[in-house]
N, CA and C atoms of all chains as a GROMACS GRO file, in nm:
protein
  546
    1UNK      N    1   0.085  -0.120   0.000
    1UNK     CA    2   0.000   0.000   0.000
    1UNK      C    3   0.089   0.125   0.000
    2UNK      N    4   0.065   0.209  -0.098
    2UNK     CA    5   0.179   0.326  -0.122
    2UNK      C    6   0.074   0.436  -0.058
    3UNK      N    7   0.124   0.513   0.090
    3UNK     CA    8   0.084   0.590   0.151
    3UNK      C    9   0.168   0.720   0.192
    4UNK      N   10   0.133   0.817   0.177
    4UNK     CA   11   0.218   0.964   0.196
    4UNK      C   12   0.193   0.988   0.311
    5UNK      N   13   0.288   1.045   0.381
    5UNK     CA   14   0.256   1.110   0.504
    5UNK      C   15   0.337   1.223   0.521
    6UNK      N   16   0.295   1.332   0.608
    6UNK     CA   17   0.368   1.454   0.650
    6UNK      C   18   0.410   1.475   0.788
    7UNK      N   19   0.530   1.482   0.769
    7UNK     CA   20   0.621   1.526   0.907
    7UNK      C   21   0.644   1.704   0.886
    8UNK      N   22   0.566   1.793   0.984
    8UNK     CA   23   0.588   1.920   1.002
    8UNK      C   24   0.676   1.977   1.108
    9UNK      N   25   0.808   2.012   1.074
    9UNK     CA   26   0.893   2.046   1.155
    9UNK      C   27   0.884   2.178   1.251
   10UNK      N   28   0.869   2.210   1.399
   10UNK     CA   29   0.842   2.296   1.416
   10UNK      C   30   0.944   2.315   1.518
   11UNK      N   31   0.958   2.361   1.592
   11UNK     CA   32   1.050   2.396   1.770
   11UNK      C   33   1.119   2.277   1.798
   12UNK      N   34   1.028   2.136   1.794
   12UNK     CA   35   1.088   2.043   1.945
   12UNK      C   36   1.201   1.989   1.850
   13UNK      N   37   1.293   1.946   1.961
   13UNK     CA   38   1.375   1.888   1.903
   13UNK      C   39   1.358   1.834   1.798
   14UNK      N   40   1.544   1.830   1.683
   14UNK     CA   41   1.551   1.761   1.574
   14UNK      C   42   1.488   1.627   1.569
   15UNK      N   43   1.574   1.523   1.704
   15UNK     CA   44   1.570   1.393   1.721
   15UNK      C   45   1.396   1.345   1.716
   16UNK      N   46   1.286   1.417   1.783
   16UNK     CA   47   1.186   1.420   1.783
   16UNK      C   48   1.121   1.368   1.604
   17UNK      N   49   1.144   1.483   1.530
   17UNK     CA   50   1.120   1.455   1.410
   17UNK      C   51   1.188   1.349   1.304
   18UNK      N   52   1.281   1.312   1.387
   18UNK     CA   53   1.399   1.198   1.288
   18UNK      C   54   1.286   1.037   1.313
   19UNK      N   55   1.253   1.103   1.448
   19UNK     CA   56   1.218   0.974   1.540
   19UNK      C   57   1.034   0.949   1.437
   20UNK      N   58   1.015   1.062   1.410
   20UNK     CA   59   0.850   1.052   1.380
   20UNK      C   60   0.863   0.942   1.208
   21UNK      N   61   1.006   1.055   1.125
   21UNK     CA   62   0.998   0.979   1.002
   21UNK      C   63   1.037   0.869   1.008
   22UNK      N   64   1.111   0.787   1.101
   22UNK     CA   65   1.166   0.614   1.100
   22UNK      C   66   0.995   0.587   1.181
   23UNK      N   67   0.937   0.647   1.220
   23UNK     CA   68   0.804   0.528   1.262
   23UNK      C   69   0.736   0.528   1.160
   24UNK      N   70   0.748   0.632   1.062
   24UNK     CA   71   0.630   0.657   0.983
   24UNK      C   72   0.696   0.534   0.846
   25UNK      N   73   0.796   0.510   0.831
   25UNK     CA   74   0.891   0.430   0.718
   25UNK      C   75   0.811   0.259   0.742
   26UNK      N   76   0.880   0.263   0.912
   26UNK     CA   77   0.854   0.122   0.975
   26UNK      C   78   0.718   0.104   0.985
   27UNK      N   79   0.641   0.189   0.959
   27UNK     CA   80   0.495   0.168   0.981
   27UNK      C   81   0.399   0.126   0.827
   28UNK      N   82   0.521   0.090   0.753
   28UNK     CA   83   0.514   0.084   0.570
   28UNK      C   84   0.495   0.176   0.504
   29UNK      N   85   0.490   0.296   0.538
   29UNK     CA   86   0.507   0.451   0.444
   29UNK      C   87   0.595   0.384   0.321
   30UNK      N   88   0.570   0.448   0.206
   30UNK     CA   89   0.678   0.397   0.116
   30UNK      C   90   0.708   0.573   0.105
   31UNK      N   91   0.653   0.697   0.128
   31UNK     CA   92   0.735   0.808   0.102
   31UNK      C   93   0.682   0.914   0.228
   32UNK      N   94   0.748   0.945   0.247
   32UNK     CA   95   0.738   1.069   0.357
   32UNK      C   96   0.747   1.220   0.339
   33UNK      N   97   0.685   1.301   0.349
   33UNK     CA   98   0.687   1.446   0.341
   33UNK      C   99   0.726   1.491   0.447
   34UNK      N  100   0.865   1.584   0.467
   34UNK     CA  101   0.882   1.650   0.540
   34UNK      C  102   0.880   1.818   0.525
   35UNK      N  103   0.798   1.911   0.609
   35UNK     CA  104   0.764   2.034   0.574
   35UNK      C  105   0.818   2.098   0.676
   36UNK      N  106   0.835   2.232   0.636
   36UNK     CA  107   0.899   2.338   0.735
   36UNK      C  108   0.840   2.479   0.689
   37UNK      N  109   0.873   2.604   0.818
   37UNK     CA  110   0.820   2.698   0.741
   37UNK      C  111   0.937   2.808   0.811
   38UNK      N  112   0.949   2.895   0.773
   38UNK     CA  113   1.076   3.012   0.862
   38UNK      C  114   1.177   2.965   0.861
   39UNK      N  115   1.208   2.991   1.012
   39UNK     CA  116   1.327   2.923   1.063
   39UNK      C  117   1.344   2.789   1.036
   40UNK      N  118   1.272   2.722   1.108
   40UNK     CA  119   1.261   2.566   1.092
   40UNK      C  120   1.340   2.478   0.940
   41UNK      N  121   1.305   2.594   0.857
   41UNK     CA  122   1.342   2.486   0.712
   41UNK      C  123   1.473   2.431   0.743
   42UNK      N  124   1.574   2.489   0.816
   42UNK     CA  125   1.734   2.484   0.813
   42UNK      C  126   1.725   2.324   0.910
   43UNK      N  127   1.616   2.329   0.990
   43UNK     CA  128   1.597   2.186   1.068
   43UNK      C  129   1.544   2.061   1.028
   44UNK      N  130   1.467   2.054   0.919
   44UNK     CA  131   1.401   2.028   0.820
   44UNK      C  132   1.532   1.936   0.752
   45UNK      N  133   1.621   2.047   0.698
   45UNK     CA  134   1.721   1.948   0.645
   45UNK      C  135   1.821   1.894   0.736
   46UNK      N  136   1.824   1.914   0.840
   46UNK     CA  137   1.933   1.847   0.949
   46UNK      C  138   1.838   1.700   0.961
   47UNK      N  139   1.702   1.706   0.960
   47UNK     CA  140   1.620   1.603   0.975
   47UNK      C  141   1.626   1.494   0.878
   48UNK      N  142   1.633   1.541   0.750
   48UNK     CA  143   1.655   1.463   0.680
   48UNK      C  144   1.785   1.399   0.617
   49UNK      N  145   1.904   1.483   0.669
   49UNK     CA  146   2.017   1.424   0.605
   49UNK      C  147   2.028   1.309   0.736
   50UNK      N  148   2.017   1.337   0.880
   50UNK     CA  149   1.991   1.193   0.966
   50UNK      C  150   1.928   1.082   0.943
   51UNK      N  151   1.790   1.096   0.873
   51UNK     CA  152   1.712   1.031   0.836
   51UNK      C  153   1.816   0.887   0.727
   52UNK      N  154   1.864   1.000   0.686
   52UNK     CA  155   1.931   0.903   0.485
   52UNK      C  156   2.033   0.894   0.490
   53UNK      N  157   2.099   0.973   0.616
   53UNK     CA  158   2.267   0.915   0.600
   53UNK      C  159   2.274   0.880   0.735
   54UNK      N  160   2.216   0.870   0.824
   54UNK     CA  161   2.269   0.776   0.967
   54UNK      C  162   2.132   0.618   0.982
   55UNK      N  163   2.008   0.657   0.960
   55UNK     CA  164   1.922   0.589   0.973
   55UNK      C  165   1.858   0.494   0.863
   56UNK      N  166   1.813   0.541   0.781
   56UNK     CA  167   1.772   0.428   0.685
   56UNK      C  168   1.815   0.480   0.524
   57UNK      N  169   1.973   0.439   0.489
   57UNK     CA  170   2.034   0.460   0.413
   57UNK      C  171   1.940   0.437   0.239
   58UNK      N  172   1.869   0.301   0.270
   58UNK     CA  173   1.738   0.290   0.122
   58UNK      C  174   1.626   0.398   0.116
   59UNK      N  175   1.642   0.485   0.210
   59UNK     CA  176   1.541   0.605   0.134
   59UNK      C  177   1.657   0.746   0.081
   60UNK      N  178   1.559   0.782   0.035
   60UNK     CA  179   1.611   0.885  -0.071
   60UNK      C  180   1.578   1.033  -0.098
   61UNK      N  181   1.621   1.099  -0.102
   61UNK     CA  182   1.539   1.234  -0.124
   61UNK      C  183   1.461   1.227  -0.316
   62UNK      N  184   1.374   1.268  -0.306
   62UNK     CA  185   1.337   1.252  -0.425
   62UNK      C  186   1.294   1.376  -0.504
   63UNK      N  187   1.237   1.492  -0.412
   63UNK     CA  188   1.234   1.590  -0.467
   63UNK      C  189   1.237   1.726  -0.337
   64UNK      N  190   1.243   1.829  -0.374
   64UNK     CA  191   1.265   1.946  -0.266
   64UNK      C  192   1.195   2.036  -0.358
   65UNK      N  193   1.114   2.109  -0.325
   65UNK     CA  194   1.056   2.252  -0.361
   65UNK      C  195   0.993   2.361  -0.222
   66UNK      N  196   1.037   2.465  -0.307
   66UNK     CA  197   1.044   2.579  -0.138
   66UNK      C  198   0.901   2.660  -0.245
   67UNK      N  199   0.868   2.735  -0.131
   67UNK     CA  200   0.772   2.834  -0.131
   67UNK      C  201   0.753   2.922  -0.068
   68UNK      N  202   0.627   2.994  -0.103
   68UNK     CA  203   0.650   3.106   0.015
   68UNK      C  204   0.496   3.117   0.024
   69UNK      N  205   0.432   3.141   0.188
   69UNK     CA  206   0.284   3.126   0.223
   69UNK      C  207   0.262   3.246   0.310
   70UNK      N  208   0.167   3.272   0.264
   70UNK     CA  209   0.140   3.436   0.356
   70UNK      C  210   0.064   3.366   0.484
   71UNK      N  211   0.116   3.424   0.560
   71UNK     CA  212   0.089   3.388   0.677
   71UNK      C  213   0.008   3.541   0.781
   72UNK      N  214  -0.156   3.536   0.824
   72UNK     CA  215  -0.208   3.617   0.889
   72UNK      C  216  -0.142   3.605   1.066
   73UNK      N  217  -0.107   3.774   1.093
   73UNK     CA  218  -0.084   3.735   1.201
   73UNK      C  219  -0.215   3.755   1.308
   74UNK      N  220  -0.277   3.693   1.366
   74UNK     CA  221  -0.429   3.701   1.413
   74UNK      C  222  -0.456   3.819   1.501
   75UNK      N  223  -0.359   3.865   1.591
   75UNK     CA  224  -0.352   3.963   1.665
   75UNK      C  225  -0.320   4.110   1.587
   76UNK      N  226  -0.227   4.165   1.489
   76UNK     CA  227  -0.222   4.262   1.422
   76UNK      C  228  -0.311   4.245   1.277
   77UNK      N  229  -0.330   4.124   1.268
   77UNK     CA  230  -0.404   4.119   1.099
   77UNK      C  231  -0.323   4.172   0.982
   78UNK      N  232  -0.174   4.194   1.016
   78UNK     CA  233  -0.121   4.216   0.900
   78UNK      C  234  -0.059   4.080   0.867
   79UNK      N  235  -0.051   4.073   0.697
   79UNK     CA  236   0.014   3.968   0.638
   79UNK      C  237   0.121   3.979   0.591
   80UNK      N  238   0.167   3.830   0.662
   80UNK     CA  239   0.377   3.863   0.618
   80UNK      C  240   0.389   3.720   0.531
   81UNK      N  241   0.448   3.729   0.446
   81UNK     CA  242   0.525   3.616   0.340
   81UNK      C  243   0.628   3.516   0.417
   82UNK      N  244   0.627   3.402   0.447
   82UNK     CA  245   0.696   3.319   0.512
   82UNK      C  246   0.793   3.211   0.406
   83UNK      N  247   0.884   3.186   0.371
   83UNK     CA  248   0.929   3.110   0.298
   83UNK      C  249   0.908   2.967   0.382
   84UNK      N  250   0.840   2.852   0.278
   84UNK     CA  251   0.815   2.703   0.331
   84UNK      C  252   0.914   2.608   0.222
   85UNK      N  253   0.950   2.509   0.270
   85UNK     CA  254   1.000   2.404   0.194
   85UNK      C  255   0.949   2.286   0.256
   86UNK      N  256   0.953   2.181   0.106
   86UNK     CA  257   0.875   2.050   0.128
   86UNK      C  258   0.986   1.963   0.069
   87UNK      N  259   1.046   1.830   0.162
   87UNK     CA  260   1.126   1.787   0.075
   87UNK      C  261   1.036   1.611   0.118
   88UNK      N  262   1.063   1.569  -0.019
   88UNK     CA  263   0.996   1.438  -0.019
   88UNK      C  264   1.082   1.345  -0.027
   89UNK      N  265   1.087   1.228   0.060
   89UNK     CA  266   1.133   1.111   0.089
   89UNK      C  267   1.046   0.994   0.002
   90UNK      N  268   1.188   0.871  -0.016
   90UNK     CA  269   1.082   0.791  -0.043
   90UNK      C  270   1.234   0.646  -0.077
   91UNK      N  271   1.156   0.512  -0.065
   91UNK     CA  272   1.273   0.459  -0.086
   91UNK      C  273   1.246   0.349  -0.250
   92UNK      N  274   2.748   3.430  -2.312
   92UNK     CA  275   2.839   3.356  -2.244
   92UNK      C  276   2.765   3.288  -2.141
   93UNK      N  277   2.781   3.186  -2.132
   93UNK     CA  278   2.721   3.100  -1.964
   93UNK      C  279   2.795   3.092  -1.902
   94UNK      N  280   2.804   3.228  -1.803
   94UNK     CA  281   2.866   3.186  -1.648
   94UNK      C  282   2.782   3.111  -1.547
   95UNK      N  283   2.857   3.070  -1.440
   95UNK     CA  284   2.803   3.046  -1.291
   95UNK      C  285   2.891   3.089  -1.201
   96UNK      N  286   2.755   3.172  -1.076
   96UNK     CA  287   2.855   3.193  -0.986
   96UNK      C  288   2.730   3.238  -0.872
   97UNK      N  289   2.863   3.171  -0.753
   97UNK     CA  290   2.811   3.126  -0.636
   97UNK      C  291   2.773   3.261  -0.522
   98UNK      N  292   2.625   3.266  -0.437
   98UNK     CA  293   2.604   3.334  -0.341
   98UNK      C  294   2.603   3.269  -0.234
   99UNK      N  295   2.714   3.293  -0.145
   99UNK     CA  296   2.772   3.180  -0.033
   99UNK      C  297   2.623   3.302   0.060
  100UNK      N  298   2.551   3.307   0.157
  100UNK     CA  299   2.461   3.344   0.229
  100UNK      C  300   2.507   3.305   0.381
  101UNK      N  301   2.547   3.376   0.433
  101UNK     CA  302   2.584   3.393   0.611
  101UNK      C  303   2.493   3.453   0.700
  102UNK      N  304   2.586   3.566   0.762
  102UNK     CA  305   2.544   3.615   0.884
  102UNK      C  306   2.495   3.739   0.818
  103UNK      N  307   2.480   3.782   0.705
  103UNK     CA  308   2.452   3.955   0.658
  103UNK      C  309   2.315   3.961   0.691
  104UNK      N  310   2.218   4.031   0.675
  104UNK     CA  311   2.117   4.025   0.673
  104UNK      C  312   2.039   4.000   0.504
  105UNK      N  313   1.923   3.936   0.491
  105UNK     CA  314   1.872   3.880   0.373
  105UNK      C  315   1.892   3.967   0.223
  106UNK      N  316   1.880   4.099   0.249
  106UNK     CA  317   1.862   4.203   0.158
  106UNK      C  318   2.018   4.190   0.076
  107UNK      N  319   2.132   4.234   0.156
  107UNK     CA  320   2.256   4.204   0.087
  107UNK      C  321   2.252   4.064   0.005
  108UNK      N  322   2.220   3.948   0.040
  108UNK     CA  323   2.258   3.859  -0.085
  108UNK      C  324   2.146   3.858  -0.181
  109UNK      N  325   2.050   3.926  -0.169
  109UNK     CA  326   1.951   3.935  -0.269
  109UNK      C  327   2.005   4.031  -0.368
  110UNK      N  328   2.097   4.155  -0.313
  110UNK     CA  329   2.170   4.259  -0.403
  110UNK      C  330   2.250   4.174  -0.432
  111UNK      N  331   2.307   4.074  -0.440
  111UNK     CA  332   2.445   3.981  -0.499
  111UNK      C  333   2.327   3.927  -0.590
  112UNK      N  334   2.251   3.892  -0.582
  112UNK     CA  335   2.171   3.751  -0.703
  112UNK      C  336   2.161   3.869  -0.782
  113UNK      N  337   2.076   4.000  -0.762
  113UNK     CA  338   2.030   4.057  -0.907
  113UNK      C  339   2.162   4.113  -0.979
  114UNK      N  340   2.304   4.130  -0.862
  114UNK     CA  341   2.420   4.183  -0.956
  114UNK      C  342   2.417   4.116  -1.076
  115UNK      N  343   2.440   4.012  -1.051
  115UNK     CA  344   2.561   3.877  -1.098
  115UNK      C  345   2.408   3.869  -1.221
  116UNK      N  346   2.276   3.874  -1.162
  116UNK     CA  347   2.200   3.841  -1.306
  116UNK      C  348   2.233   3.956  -1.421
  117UNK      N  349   2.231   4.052  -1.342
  117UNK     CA  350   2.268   4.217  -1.422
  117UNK      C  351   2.373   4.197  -1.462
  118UNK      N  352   2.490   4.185  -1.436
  118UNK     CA  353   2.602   4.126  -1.540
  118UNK      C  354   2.616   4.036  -1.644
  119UNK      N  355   2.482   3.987  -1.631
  119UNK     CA  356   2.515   3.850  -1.787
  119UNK      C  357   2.506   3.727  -1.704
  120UNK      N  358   2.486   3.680  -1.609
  120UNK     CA  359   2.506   3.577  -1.581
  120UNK      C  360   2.369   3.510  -1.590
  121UNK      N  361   2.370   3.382  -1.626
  121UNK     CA  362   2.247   3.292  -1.657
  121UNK      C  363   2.225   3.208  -1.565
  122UNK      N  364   2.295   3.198  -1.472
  122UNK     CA  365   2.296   3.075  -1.357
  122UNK      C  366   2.331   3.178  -1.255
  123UNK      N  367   2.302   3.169  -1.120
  123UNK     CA  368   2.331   3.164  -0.989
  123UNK      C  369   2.316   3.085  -0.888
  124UNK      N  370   2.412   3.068  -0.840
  124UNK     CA  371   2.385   2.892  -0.756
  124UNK      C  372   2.424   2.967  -0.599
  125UNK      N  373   2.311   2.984  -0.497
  125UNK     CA  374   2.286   3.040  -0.366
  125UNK      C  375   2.305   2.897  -0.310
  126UNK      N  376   2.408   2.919  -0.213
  126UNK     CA  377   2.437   2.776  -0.130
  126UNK      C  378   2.445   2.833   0.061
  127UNK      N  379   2.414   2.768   0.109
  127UNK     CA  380   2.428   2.787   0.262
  127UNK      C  381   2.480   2.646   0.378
  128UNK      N  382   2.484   2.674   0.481
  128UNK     CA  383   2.509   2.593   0.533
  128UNK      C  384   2.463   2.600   0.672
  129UNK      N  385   2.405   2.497   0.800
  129UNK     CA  386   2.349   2.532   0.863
  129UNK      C  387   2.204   2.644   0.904
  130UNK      N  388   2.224   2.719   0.996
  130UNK     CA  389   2.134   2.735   1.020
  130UNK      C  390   2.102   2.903   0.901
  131UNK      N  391   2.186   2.894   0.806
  131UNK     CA  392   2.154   3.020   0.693
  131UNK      C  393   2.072   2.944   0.630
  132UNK      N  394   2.036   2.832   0.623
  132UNK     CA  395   1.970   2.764   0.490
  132UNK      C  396   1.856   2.843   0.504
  133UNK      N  397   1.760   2.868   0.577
  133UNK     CA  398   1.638   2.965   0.594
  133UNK      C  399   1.680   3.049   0.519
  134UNK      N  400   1.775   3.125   0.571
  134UNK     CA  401   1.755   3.260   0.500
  134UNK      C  402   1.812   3.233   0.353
  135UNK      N  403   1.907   3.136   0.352
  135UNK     CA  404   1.914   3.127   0.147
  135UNK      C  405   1.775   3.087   0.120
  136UNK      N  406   1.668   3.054   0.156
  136UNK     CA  407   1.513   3.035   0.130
  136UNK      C  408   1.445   3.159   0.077
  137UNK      N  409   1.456   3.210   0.229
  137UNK     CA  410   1.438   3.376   0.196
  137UNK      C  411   1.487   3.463   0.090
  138UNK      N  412   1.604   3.440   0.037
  138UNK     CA  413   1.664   3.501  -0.059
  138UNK      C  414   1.610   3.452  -0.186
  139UNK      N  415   1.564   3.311  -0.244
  139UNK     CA  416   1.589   3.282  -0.326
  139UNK      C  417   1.397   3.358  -0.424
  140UNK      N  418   1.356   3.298  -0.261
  140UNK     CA  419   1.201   3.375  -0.293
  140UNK      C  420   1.156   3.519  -0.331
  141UNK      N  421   1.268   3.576  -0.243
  141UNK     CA  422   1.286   3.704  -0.298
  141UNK      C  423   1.333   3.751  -0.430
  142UNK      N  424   1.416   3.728  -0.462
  142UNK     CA  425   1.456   3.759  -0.603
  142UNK      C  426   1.379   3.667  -0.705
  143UNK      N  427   1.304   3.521  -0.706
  143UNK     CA  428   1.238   3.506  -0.808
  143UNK      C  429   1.101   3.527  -0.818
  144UNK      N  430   1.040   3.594  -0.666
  144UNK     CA  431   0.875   3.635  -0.654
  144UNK      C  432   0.897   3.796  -0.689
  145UNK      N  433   0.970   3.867  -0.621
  145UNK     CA  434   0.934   3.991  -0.663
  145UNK      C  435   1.008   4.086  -0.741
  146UNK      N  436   1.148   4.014  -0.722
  146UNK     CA  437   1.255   4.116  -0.885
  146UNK      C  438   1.222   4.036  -1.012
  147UNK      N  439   1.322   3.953  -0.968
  147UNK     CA  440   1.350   3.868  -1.136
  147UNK      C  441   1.211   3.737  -1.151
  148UNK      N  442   1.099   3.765  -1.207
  148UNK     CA  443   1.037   3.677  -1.194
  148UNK      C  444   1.075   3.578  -1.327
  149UNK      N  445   1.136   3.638  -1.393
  149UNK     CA  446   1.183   3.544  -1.546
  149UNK      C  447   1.262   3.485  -1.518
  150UNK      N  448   1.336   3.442  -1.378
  150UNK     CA  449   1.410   3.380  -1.314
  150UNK      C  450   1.333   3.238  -1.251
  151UNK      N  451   1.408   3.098  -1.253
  151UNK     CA  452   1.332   2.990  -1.187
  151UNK      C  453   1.458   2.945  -1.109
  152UNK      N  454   1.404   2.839  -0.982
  152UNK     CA  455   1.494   2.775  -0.934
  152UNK      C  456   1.488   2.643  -1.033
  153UNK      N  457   1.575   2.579  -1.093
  153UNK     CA  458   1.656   2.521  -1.139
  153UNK      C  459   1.673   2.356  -1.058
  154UNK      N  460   1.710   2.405  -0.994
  154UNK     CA  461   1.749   2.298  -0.899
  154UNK      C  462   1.750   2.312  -0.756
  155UNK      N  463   1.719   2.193  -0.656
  155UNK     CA  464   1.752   2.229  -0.499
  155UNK      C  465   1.838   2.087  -0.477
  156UNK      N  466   1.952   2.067  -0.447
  156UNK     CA  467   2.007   1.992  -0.333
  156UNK      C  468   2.035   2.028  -0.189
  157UNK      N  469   2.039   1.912  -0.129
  157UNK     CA  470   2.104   1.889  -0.017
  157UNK      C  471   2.175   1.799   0.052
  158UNK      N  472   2.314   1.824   0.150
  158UNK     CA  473   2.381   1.765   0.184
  158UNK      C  474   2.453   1.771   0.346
  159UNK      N  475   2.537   1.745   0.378
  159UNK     CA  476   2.572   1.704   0.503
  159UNK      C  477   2.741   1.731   0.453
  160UNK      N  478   2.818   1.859   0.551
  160UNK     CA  479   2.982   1.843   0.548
  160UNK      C  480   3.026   1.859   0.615
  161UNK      N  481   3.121   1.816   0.677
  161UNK     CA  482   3.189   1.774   0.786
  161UNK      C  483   3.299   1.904   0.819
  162UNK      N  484   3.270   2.005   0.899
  162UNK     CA  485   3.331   2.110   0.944
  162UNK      C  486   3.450   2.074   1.077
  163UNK      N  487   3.549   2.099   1.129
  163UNK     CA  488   3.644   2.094   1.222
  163UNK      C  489   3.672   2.228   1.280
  164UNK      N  490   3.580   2.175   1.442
  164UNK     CA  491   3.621   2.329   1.505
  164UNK      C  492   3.799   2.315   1.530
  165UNK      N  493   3.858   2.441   1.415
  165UNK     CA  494   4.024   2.459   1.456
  165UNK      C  495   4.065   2.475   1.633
  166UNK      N  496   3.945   2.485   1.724
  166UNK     CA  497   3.988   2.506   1.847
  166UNK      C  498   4.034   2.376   1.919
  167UNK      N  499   3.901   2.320   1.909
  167UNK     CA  500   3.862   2.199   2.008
  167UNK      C  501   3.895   2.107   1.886
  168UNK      N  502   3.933   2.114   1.771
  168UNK     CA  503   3.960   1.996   1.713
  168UNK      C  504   3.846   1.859   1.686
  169UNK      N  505   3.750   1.922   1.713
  169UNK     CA  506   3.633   1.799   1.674
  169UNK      C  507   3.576   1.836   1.564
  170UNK      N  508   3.499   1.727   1.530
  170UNK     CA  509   3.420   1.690   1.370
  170UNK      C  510   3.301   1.757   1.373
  171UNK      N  511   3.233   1.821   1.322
  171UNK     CA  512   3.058   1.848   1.381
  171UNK      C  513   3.012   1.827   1.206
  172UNK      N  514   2.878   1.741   1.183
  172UNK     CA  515   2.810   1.713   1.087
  172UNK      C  516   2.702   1.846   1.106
  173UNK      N  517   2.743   1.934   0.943
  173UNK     CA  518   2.660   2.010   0.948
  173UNK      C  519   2.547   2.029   0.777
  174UNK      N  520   2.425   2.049   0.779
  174UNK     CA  521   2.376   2.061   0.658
  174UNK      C  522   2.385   2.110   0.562
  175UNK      N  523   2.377   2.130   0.430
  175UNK     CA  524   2.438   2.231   0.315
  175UNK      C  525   2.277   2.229   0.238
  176UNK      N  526   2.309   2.346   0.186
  176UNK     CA  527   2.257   2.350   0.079
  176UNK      C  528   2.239   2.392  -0.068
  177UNK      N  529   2.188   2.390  -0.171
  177UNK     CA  530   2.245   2.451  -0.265
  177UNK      C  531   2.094   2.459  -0.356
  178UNK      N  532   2.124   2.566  -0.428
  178UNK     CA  533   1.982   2.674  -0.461
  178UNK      C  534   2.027   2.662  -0.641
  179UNK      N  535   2.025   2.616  -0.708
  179UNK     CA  536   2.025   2.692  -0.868
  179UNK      C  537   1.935   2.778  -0.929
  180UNK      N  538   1.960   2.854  -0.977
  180UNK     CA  539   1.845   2.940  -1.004
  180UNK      C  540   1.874   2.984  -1.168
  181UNK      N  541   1.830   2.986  -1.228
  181UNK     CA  542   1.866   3.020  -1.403
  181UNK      C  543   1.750   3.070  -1.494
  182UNK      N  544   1.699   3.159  -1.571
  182UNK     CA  545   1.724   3.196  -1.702
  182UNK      C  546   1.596   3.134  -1.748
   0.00000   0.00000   0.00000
């Protein structure tokens, strides 16, 4: 069964998110989405080079595309442009 | 002529390497390859969105890798695994 799933990187620890994409692999994922938005993206890829070069060497990066999402801030209501990246796993 | 040439992205603030991408396009160049490492990779994000959402929109990213290189603090003499990244952007 070929199932996608998304890992959204936010604050908690790296290891946290390394830990979510090896359950989500072992759980028969055949590809994984990992997303970030701001800051985070730079963690995003610390996540995934652990993932493919310490943990499960048969997956792969398969594609990376960044973006950018306006993001409302709820309290001022002004809108600011956030750069996001999505990089997709898969083995 | 097809040059390439590299916007290494640090500690400056976002705006300066965004003035390096539109130089180097303003000079003739058809490629710019924005690379970072650690925790700049955000802001080479930031940069790259910037110059192809609101200057150069006849500009695309090209390509995204990523990688993992092995830095040596000259003090303490240890190894630290850190993330890379690399942005193509062209024409």
């Amino acid at each position: 069964m070929a199932t996608t799933n998304v890992v959204l990187v936010g604050k908690k620890p790296v290891m946290n998110y390394v830990l979510a994409c090896l359950t989500l692999f072992q759980d028969g994922s055949n590809e994984v989405i990992v997303k970030a938005r701001g800051r985070a993206i730079s963690k995003a890829v610390d996540v995934v080079q652990i993932v493919t070069k310490r943990f499960l060497t048969d997956v792969k990066v398969k594609k990376i595309s960044i973006d950018t999402e306006q993001i409302k801030n709820e309290q001022t209501g002004t809108v600011s442009n956030v750069s996001s990246m999505e990089i997709q796993l898969g083995k």
